[in-house]
Residue, then its C-alpha position, 0 to 999 in steps of 0.5 A: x533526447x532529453x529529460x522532457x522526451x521522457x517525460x513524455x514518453x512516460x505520460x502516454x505510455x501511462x495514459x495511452x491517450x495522446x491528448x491527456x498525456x500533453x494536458x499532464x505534462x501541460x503542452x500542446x498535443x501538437x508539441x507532445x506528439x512532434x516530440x515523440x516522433x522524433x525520439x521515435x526516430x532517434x531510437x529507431x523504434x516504434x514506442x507506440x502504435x496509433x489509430x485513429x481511436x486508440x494508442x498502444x504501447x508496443x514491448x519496444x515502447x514498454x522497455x523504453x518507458x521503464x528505463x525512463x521512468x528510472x532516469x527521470x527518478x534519478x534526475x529528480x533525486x539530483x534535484x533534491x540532493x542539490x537543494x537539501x544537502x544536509x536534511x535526507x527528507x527534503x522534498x517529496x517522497x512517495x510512500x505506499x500502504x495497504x488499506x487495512x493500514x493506512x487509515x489507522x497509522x497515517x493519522x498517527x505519524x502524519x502530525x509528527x512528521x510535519x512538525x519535525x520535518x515541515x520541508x518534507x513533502x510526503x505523497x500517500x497512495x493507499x491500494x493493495x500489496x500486490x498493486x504497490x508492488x507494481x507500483x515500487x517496481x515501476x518506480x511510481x512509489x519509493x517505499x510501500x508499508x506492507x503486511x507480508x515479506x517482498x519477493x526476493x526480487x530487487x527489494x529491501x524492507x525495514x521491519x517496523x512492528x508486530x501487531x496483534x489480531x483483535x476479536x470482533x463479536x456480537x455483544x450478546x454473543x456466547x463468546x461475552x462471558x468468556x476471560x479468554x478466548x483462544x483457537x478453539x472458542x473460534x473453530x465452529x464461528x462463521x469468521x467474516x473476512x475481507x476479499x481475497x484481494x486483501x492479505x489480511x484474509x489470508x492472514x486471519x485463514x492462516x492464524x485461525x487454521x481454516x481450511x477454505x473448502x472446510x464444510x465445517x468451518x462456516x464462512x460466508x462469501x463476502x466481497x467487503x473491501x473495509x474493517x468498517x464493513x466487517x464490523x457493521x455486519x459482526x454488529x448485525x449478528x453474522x459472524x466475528x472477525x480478526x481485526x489489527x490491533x491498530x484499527x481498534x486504537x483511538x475508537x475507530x470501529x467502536x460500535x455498541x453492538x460489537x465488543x473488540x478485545x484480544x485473544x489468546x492465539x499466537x500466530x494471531x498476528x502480523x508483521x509490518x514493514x516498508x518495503x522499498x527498492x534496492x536501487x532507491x537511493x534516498x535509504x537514510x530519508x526512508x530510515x528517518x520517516x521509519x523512525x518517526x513512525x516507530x516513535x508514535x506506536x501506541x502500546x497495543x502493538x510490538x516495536 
């Protein structure tokens, strides 16, 4: 057994095609497959069941591909470790974040960081909480920037700031020729949201107090999977929304039909933070890039 076998095994278990696998790990199918079989029968398992049409990984093959994927983090952490003695973020890592966050945040950092740290090769996945996650614990990630606290199961997280909630609204709305706008000025207001698959929905239920099955608090169902998309249709008349402070910095959802300003609710905000595994062990590179991140916040969030 060796660290290609793993490799290996780990591309078709992720690709479950025999021939995509050997193209990712830029072999012959021939070899790839010769190679699984006799890690096969090194181990005495059977990784994969295979048909003429289809390949599935079998438990046996699940648990062998979480352990290698574990291996093979390590050895290329041994890989960097010899090639960058004194600087903790030489060479690559692979950082996660939610998609009501990234647009708005990557951009700050992103410059900043190349120009500190040009060695360091940062890899960006944007998907939801529950899919970085999976990918943490698949050690397809090293760290996630999430909205909401891990599970308490083998992760740690570095809390970077609070950021604030912004009303979006019609520009010839009521709400327009209010100072202040506060809980109760949004009690009656169909309040778009994203889908449910994103935690800022649930964040903005929890800061308004909305209860999902509340006649009298009218929501629309919407499947909208951006802040763009929300604020086009807040622009269209069909309702307001919340949106992270950050999302408003720099112009990003400006529009002349929707006016963005802060209100006055104190749970209207939430907390971000990286979240990584407790074996990682790269922690000084992943305090480092938390460092830079912090550096460049704009004032419209809480360090």
């Amino acid at each position: 057994m060796n660290l290609k076998d793993l490799e290996y095994l780990v591309a078709v278990s992720e690709t479950l095609h025999f021939g995509r696998a050997a193209q990712r790990c830029f072999v012959s199918q021939p070899t790839l497959s010769g190679q699984i079989n006799k890690l096969e029968q090194e181990l005495g398992v059977m990784l994969f069941e295979r048909t003429n049409r289809s390949v599935h990984i079998t438990p046996m093959g699940e648990t062998m591909t979480e352990h290698a994927r574990k291996i093979l983090e390590q050895a290329d952490v041994m890989r960097s470790l010899a090639k960058a003695q004194h600087d903790p973020l030489a060479g690559p890592l692979r950082i996660g974040a939610i998609h009501t966050l990234s647009p708005y945040l990557v951009p700050l950092f992103m410059l900043e960081l190349q120009r500190q740290h040009p060695e360091l090769s940062l890899e960006l996945t944007e998907s939801t909480t529950e899919q970085l996650l999976l990918k943490i614990q698949a050690h397809q990630i090293d760290g996630a920037l999430l909205a909401t606290a891990p599970p308490g199961d083998g992760l740690k997280q570095i809390k970077l700031f609070k950021e604030p909630f912004w009303l979006a609204h019609p520009r010839d709305h009521h709400l327009y020729e209010k100072d202040e706008i506060t809980l109760n000025d949004l009690k009656h207001e169909k309040m778009l949201l994203l889908s449910q698959e994103h935690c800022l929905s649930e964040q903005v239920i929890s800061a308004c107090r909305i209860q999902r099955e509340d006649s009298s608090y009218p929501m629309p169902k919407l499947n909208a999977s951006s802040l763009e998309t929300l604020v086009q249709l807040v622009g269209m008349g069909l309702g307001v929304t919340l949106v992270p402070a950050l999302s408003v910095h720099g112009g990003r959802l400006a529009t002349d039909k929707v006016i963005l300003r802060e209100v006055e609710i104190p749970n209207a905000i939430r907390e971000v933070r990286l979240v990584y595994r407790n074996s990682f062990p790269r922690e000084a590179a992943l305090k480092l890039f938390c460092d830079i991140v912090c550096r460049v916040l704009p004032n419209t969030v809480r360090k």
